[in-house]
C-alpha positions as CSV (number, residue, x, y, z in Angstrom):
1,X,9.7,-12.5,-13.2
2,X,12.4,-11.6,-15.5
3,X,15.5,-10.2,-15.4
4,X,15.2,-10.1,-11.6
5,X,17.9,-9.2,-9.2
6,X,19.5,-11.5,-7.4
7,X,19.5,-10.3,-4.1
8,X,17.4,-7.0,-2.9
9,X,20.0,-5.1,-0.6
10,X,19.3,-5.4,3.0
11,X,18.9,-2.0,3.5
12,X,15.7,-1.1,0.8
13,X,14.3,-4.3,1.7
14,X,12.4,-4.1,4.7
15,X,10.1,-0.9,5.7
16,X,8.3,-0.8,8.8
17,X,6.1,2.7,9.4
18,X,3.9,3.0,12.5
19,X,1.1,6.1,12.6
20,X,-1.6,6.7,15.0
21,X,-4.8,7.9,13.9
22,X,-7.6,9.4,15.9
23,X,-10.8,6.8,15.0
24,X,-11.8,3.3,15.9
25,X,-9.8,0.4,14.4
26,X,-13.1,-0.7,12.2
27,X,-13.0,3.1,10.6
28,X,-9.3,3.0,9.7
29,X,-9.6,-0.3,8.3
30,X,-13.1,0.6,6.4
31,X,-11.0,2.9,5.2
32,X,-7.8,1.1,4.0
33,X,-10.1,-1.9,2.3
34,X,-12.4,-0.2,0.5
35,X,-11.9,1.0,-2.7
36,X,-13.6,4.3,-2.9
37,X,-11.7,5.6,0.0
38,X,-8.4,3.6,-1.0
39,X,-8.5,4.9,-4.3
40,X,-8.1,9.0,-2.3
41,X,-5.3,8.2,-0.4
42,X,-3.2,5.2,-1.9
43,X,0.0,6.9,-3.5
44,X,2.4,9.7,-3.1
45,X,0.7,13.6,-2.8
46,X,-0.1,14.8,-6.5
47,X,-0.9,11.0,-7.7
48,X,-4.4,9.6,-8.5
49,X,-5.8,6.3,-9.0
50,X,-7.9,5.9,-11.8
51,X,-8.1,2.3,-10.9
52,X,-8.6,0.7,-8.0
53,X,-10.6,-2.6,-7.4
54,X,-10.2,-4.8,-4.3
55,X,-11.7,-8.4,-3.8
56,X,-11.0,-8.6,0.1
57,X,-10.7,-11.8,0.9
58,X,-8.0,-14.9,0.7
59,X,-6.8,-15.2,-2.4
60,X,-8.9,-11.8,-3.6
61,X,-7.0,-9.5,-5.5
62,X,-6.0,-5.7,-5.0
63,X,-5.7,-3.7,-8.1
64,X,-4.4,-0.3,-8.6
65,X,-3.6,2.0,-11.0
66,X,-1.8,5.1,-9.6
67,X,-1.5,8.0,-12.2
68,X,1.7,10.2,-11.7
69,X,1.6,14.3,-11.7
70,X,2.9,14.0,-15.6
71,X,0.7,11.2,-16.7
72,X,2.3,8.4,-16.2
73,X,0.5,5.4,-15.2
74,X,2.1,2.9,-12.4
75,X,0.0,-0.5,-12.9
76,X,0.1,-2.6,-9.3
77,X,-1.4,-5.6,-8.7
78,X,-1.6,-7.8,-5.6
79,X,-3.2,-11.1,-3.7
80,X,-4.6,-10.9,-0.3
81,X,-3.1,-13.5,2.0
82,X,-4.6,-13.2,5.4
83,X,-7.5,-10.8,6.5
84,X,-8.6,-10.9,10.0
85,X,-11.3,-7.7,10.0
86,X,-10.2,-4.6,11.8
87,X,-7.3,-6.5,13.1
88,X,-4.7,-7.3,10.3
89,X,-4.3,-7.4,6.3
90,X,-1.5,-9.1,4.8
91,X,-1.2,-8.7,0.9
92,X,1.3,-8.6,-2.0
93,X,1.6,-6.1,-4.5
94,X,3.1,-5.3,-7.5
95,X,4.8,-2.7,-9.8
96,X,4.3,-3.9,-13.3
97,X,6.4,-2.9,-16.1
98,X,4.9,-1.7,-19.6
99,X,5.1,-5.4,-20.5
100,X,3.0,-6.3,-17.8
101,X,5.8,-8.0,-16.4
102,X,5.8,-7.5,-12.5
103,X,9.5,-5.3,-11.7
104,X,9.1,-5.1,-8.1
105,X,6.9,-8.0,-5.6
106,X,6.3,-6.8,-2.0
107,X,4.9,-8.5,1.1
108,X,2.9,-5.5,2.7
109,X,1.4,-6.4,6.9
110,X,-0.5,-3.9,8.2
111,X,-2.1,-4.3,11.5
112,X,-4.5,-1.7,13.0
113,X,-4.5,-1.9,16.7
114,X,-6.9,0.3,18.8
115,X,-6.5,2.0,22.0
116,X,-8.7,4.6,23.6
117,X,-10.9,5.5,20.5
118,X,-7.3,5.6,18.5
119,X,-6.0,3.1,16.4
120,X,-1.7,2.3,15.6
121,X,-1.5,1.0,12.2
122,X,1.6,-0.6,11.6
123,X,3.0,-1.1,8.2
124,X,5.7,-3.4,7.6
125,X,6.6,-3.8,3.5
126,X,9.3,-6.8,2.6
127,X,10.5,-6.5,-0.7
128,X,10.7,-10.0,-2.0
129,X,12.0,-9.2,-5.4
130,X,12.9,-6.7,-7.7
131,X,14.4,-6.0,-10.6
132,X,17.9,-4.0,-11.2
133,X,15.8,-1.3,-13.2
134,X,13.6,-0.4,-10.1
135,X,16.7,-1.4,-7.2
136,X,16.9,3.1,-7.5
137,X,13.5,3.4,-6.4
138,X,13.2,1.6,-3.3
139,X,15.2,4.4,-2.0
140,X,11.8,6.7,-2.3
141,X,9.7,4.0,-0.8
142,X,9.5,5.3,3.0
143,X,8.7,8.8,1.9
144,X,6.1,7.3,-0.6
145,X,4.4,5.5,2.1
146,X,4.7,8.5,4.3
147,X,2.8,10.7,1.9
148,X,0.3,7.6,1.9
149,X,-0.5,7.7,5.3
150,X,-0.4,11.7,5.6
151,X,-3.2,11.3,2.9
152,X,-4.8,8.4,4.5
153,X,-5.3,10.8,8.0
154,X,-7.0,13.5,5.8
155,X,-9.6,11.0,4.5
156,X,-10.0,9.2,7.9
157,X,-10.5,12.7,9.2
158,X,-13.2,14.0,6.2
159,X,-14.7,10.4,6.8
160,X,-15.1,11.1,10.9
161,X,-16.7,14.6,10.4
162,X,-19.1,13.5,7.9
């Protein structure tokens, strides 16, 4: 990566969320892996992904394109590291610049465990590196993963009723 920063401020460089949602571990995480139903809730409200491709397995990669309110595309790409089905998913990702050249690398862990018919996802995101153009940005990171998961309950939800 170039022009990286040296050091990503202890404060913006761990996230850890934790949400409960009311369906079975293997629904949440059918729902987190693949790709049609990532592609409806992956992002902030108002953004789309017009891409979104996932090879889930070691060494598989996660692609996705999120498409902001005014057009602006945010290109992520990311490896899948461990997968242990309806259990855990750790993966990198990516925000690319328009060069291609990745401006932020995070180490995402999410683990889904169920209790009762419910299932605790917890997220914890590790910034690994990042440039000083995108250092602002990581400030907007827990309320852009919030709005992820407030999505990803909706399409849980649509996904239980249907």
């Amino acid at each position: 990566m170039t022009a990286r920063a040296e050091f990503v401020p202890a404060d913006k460089a761990n996230l850890v969320l934790t949400r409960t949602f009311n369906a079975p571990a293997a629904l949440v995480y059918k729902v987190w892996t693949d790709p049609y139903h990532l592609a409806q809730w992956w992002g902030p409200h108002h953004f789309t992904n017009p891409v979104c491709e996932v090879d889930l397995r070691p060494g598989g990669v996660i692609r996705i394109h999120m498409k902001g309110p005014d057009g602006q595309m945010y290109p992520s790409n990311g490896t899948f590291k461990e997968i242990v089905e309806n259990e855990r998913l750790v993966f990198t990702s990516t925000y690319d610049g328009e060069d291609g050249v990745p401006m932020l690398e995070a180490l995402n862990t999410v683990t889904f465990t169920e209790k009762d018919g419910k299932t605790q996802v917890t997220l914890h995101a590790q910034v690994l590196r990042a440039t000083e153009a995108v250092l602002p940005a990581l400030d907007g990171m827990e309320e852009g993963w919030s709005q992820s998961l407030e999505k990803l309950a909706a399409v849980i939800a649509t996904v239980t009723a249907a």
